[in-house]
N, C-alpha and C positions, 0 to 999 in steps of 0.2 A: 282346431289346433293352431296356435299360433306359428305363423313362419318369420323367421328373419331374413331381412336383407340387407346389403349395406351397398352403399353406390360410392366409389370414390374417383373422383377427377381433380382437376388442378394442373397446378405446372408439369410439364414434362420434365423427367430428370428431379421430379422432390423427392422421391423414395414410395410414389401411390403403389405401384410392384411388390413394393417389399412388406410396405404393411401388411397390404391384401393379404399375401400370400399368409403373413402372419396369424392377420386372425380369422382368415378359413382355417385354420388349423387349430387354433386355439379352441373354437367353436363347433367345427366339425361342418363347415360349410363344405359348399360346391365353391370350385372359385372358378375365375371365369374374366378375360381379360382379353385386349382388340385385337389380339394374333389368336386366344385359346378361342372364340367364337367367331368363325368365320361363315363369311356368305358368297356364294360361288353365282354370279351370273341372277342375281337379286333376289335368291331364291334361297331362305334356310333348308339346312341338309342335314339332319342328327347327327349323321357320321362327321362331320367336321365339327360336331364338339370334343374339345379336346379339355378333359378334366383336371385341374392340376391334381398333382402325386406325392406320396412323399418319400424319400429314399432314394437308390443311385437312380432307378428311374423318375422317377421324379425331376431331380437333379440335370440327367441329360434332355429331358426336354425343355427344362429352361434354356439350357445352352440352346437348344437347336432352337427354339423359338427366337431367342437372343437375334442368333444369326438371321432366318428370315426378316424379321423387323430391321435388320441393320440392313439386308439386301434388297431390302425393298424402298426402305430411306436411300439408298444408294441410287437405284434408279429413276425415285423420285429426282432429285436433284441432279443427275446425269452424273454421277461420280463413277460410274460403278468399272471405267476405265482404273479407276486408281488403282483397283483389285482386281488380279487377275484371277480369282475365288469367286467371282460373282461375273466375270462375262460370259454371257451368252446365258442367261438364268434368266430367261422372261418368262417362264411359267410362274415365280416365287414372285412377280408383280402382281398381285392381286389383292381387291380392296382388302383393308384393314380398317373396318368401324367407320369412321370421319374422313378418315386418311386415306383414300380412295384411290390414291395415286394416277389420277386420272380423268377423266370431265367432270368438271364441278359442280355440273346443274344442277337446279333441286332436286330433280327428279330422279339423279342417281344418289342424291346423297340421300334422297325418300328409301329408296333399296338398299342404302348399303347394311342395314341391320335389323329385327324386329327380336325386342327382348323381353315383350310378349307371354311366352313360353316359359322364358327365365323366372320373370314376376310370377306367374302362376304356382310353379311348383315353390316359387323360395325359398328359404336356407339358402343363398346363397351371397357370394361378394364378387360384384360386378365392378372392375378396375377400368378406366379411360374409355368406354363405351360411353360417355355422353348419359348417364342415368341419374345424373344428378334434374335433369330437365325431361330424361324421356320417361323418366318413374317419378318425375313428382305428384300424381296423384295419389298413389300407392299410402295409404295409411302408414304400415307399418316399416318401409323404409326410411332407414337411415343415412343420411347425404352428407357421405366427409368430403371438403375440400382442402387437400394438402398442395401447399406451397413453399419453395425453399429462395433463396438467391441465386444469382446466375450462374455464378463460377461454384455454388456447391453441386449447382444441377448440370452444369456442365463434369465436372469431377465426377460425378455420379455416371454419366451416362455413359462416359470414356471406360468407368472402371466396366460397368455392366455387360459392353458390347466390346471389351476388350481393343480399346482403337487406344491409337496412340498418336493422334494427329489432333490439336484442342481446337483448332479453325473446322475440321470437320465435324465435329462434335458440334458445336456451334450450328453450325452451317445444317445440319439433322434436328436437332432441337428449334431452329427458327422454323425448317420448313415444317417437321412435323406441329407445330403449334400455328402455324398459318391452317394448316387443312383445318386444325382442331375449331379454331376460331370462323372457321369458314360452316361448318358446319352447325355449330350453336348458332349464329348469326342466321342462315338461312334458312333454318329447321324450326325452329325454337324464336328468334329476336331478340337472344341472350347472349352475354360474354362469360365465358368459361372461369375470369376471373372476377365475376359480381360475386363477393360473400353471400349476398341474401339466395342464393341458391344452395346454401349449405346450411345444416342442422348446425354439423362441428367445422369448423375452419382449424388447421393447426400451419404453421410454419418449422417445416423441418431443419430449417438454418438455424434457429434458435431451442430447438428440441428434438434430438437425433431419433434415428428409426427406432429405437425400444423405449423411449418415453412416448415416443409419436403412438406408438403401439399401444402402451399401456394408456395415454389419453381417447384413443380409439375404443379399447376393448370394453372401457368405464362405460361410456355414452351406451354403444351396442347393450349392454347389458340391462341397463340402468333403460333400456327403452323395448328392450324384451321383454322385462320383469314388469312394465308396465308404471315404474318409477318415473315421475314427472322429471324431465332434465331443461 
């Protein structure tokens, strides 16, 4: 039986979040993103998958995840004085995929994920876990790389994690895209923004999230169905 998978990485702050989310749902996927698959101590744990949902629950663990990601970017960067919400929160410092927040050797960015598991069973869409490189062998995967401009993906990330500071926002988006690039680069010998690592490239500055969607959901389909794209 045929499985789908879809991988999407790109710029931070292009809307990869939002489509994903999209078309697991559209599809009926597992969705699965670098805060919903975590690795404790380099070692996968079933119980830290965390599956998206749909409805109020659903709903609140975006927020909650929202927040982790932003407090974990926070102590990345030593910010996390700014907010009195986030001091003294060192257990919520814990790798997230590339984003390790932490020694950057190979060898921990070797442990920070195995998606392994994921590939195996597939139906699923794997968001900013790097699977544009760490499933490129996978036949039947589909590799979108979405990209926006600065100041849309900054606006994006401010509205998502609810900040209202644009220097900080900035300032979260460089680091987190240093780790990202830190990781393609040592893992792999690739940049997160070479197109030839992607099947579909969109740019969501020029094609908002429900066209970016409906540009996405075409390919997937159209490469399920076994339709040459």
């Amino acid at each position: 039986m045929h499985k789908t998978l879809v991988t999407i990485d790109g710029h931070i702050g292009s809307g990869a979040f939002d489509v994903g989310k999209k078309i697991a749902r559209m599809f009926g996927l597992r969705y699965f993103d670098r805060a919903r698959l975590r690795v404790l101590n380099g070692e996968a744990n079933e119980s830290d998958l965390v599956l998206a949902s749909t409805g109020s629950d659903g709903e609140f663990s975006d927020r909650l995840w929202a927040w982790i990601e932003r407090a974990a970017s926070y102590f990345a960067i030593g910010a996390a004085g700014d907010d009195p919400l986030l001091q003294g929160a060192a257990d919520i410092h814990v790798p997230l995929t590339w984003d390790t927040n932490g020694p950057s050797s190979a060898s921990m960015l070797g442990k920070a994920y195995d998606l392994d598991q994921v590939a195996k069973e597939g139906n699923a869409v794997i968001v900013h876990r790097a699977g544009a490189v760490e499933l490129a062998d996978i036949e039947q995967v589909s590799r979108v790389g979405i990209f926006a401009e600065w100041d849309d993906r900054v606006n994006r990330v401010m509205a998502r994690e609810g900040l209202h500071d644009v220097a900080l926002a900035e300032r979260i988006i460089s680091e987190r895209e240093k780790a990202q690039r830190e990781y393609f680069h040592k893992m792999h010998k690739a940049d997160p923004e070479d197109p030839e690592l992607y099947d579909l490239v969109i740019n969501t500055s020029d094609n908002n999230i429900d066209v970016a969607t409906i540009q996405v959901s075409r390919y997937v389909k159209e490469a399920r169905d076994g339709v040459p794209v």
